[in-house]
C-alpha positions as CSV (number, residue, x, y, z in Angstrom):
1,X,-4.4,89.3,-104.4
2,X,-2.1,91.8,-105.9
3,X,-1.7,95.1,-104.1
4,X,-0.9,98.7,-105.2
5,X,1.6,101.4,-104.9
6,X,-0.1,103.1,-102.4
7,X,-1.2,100.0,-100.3
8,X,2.2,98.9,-100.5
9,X,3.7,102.6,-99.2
10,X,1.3,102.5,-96.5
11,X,2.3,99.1,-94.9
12,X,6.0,100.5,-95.2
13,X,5.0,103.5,-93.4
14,X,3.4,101.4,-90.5
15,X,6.4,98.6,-90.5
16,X,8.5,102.0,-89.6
17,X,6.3,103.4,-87.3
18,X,6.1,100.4,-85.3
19,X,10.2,100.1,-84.9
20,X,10.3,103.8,-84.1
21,X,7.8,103.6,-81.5
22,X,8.8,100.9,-80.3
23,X,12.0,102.7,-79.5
24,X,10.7,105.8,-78.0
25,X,8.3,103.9,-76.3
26,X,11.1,102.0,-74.2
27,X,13.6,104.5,-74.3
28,X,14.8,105.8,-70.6
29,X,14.4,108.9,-70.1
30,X,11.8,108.7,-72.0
31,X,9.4,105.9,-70.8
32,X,8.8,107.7,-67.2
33,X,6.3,108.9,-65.2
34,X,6.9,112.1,-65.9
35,X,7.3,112.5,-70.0
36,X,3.6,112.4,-71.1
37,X,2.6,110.3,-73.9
38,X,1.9,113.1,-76.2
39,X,5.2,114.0,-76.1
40,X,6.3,110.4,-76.9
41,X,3.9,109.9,-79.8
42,X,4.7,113.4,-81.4
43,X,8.2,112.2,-81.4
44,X,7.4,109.1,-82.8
45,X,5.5,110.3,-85.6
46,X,8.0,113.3,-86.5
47,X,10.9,110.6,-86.5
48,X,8.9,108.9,-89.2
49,X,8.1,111.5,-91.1
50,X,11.7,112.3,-91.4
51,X,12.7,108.7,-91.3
52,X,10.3,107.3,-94.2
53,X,10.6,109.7,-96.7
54,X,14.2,107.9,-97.5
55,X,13.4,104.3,-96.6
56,X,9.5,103.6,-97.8
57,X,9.8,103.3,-101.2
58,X,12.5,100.5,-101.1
59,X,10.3,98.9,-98.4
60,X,7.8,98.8,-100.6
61,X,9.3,97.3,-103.6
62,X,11.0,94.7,-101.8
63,X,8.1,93.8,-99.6
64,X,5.6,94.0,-102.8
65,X,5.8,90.3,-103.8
66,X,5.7,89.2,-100.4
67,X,2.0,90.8,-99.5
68,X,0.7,89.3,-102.8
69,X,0.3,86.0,-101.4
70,X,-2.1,84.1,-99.6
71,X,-0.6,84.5,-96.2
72,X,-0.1,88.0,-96.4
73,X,-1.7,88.8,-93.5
74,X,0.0,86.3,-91.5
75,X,3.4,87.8,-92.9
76,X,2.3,91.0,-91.4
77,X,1.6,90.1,-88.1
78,X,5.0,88.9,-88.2
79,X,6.9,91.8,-89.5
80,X,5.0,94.1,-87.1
81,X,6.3,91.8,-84.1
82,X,9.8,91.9,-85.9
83,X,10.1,95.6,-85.9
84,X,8.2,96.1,-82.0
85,X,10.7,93.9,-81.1
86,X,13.6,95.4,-82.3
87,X,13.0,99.1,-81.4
88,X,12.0,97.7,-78.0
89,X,15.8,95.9,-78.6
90,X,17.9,99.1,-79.8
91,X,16.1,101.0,-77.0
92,X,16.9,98.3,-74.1
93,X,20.5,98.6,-75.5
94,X,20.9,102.2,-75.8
95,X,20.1,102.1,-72.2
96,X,22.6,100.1,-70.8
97,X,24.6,103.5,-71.1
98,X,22.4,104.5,-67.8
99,X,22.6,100.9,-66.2
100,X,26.3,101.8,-64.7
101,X,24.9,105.0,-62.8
102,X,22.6,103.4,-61.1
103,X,24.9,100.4,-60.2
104,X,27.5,103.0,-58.6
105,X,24.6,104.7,-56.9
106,X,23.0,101.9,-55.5
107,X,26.2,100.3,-54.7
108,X,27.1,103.5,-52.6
109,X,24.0,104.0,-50.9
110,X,23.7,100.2,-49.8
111,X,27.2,100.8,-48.3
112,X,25.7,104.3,-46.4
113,X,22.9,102.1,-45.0
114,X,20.8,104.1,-47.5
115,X,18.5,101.5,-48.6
116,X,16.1,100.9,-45.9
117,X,13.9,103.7,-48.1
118,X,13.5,103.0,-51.4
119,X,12.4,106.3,-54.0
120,X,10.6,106.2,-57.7
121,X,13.5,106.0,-60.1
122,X,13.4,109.3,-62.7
123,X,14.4,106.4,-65.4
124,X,11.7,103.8,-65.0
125,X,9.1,102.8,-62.4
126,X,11.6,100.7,-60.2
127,X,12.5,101.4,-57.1
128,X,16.1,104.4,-56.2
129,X,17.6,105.7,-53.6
130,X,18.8,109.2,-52.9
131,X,22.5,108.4,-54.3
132,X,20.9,106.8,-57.7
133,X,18.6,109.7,-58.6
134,X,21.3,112.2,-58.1
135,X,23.9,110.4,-60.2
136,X,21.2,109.2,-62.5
137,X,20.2,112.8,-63.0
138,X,23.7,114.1,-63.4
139,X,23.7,111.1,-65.9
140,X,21.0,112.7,-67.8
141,X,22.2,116.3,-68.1
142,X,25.0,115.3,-69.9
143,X,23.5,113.0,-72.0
144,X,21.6,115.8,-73.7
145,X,24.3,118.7,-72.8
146,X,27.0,115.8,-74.9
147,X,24.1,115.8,-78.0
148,X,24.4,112.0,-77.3
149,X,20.0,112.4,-78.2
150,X,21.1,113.4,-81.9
151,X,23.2,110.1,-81.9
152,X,20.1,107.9,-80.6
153,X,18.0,110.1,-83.5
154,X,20.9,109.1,-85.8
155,X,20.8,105.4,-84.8
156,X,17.7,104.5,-85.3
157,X,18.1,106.3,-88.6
158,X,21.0,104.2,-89.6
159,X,19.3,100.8,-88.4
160,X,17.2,101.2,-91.2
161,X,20.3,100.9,-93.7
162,X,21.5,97.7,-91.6
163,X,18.7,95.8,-90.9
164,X,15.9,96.9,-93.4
165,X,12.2,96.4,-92.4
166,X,10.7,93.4,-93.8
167,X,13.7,92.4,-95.2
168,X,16.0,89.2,-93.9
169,X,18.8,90.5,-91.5
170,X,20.8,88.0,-88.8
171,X,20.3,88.9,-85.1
172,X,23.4,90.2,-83.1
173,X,25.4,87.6,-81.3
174,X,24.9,85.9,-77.9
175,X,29.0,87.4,-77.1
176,X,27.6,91.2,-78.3
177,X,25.0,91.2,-76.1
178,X,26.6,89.6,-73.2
179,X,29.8,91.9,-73.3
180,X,27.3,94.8,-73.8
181,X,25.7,93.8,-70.2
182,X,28.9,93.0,-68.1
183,X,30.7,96.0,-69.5
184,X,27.4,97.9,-68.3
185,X,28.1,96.3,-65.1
186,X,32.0,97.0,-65.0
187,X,31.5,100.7,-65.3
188,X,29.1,101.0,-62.3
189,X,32.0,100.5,-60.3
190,X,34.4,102.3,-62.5
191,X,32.6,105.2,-61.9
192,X,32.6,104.9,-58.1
193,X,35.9,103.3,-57.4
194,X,37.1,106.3,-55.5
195,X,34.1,106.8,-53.0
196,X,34.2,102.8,-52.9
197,X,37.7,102.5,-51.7
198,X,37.1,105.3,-49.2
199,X,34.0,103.2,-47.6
200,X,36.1,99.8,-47.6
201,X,38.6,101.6,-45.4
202,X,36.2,103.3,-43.3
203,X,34.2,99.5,-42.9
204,X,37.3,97.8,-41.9
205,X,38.5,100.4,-39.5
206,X,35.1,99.8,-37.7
207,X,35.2,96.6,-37.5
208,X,38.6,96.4,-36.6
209,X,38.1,98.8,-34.2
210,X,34.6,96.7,-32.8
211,X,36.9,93.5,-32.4
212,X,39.6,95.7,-30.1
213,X,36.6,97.4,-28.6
214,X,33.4,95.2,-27.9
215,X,31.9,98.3,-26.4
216,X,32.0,100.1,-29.7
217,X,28.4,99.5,-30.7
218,X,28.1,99.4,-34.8
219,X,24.9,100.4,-35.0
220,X,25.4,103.7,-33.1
221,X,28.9,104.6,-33.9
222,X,29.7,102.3,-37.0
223,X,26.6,103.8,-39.3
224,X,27.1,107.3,-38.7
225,X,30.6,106.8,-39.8
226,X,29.7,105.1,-43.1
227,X,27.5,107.7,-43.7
228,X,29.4,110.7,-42.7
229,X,32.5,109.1,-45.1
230,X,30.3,108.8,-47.9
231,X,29.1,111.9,-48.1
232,X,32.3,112.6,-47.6
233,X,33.8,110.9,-50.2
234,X,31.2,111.8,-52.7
235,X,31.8,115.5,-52.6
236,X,35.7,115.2,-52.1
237,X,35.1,112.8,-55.8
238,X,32.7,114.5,-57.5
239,X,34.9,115.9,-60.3
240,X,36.6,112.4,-60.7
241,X,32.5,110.6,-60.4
242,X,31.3,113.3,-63.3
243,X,34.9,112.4,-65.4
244,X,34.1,108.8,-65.4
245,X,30.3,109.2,-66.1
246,X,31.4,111.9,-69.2
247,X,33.6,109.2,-70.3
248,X,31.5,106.6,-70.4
249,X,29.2,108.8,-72.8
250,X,31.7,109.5,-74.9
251,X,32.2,106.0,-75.2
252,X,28.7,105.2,-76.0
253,X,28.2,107.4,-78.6
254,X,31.7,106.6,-80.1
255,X,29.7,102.8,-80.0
256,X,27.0,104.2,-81.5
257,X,28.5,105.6,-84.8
């Protein structure tokens, strides 16, 4: 059965709703605790209304044929998976930008002996530590103080243009993806080389120090060290730690457009 203008605007309308929720909906910052979900739904709908305006009527006319048939309804189910799927993608992506942080925070802290008590992450529901939320927080600042959220507006904008909604499109590669994760990976440590080198040094001079000395207990002496030289080390680095994480933002968003 043949379907109208208006029927065909409306299921346009939806197919980018669904992508664009999708996105805000698994976004870090966004998808914490502590943004409510009326905030995340106005965002979602004001995204579309400035979104769909430029990209519904080509939806429509290309996806007109396609809900004439018999299956039509089966068609879209699928399209409405397709696009959940992909904003829940572009959002999983666009966070690996936060992913480094909390490597070099949680790499610290495990090195401090910091670990034992685990905090709510400010990103997500996992499990922090002090070191984390404070870098992950820094993190966050200057995402928004860099406009790097106008980019992420812009992106999902522009995905639009690249991969249209219910239109064919080919998937990224295995090799994107997979760089996109290690890099992720690579800069945690980037970031907190300095601080990281500083507790290496610190480590092997106690346990040189344990083998010359079996009296030297690690526990008592060893710890407070490691904990005293981290601290250390992450105020005598912070300028360096914020250069690296502003750095890696500028690289994201250069990514980005």
């Amino acid at each position: 059965m043949a379907i109208t203008i208006i029927e065909s605007q409306i299921i346009a309308w939806l197919l980018i709703l669904f992508r664009v929720g999708a996105f805000i909906a698994f976004l870090p910052p966004l998808n914490g605790q502590g943004m409510p979900a009326t905030v995340k739904i106005g965002l979602a709908i004001s995204l579309v209304a400035v979104i769909a305006p430029q990209h519904a009527v080509q939806i429509a006319i290309s996806s007109a044929g396609d809900f004439s048939s018999a299956g039509a309804w089966l068609h879209l189910a699928w399209l409405t998976i397709r696009e959940t799927a992909l904003g829940a993608g572009l959002a999983w992506i666009f966070s690996l930008c936060f992913v480094p942080v909390r490597v070099a925070g949680a790499w610290v802290a495990q090195e401090m002996g910091l670990t034992m008590a685990g905090l709510a992450s400010p990103m997500d529901q996992q499990s922090s530590n002090v070191v984390s939320q404070v870098l992950e927080a820094i993190a966050v600042l200057m995402f928004f103080v860099m406009d790097l959220h106008h980019i992420m507006f812009w992106m999902i904008g522009r995905s639009f243009v690249v991969r249209p909604a219910a239109s064919g499109w080919e998937m990224p590669s295995w090799e994107t993806v997979l760089w996109s994760v290690t890099q992720s990976v690579d800069q945690g440590f980037v970031i907190i080389g300095p601080v990281g080198v500083l507790l290496f040094v610190v480590s092997l001079t106690v346990l040189i120090t344990m083998r010359t000395a079996p009296q030297f207990n690690f526990m008592s002496y060893g710890m407070t060290m490691r904990l005293v030289a981290g601290i250390g080390g992450l105020i005598l680095f912070f300028p360096d730690i914020c250069g690296a994480v502003q750095g890696l933002l500028l690289f994201v968003g250069q990514e980005a457009t």
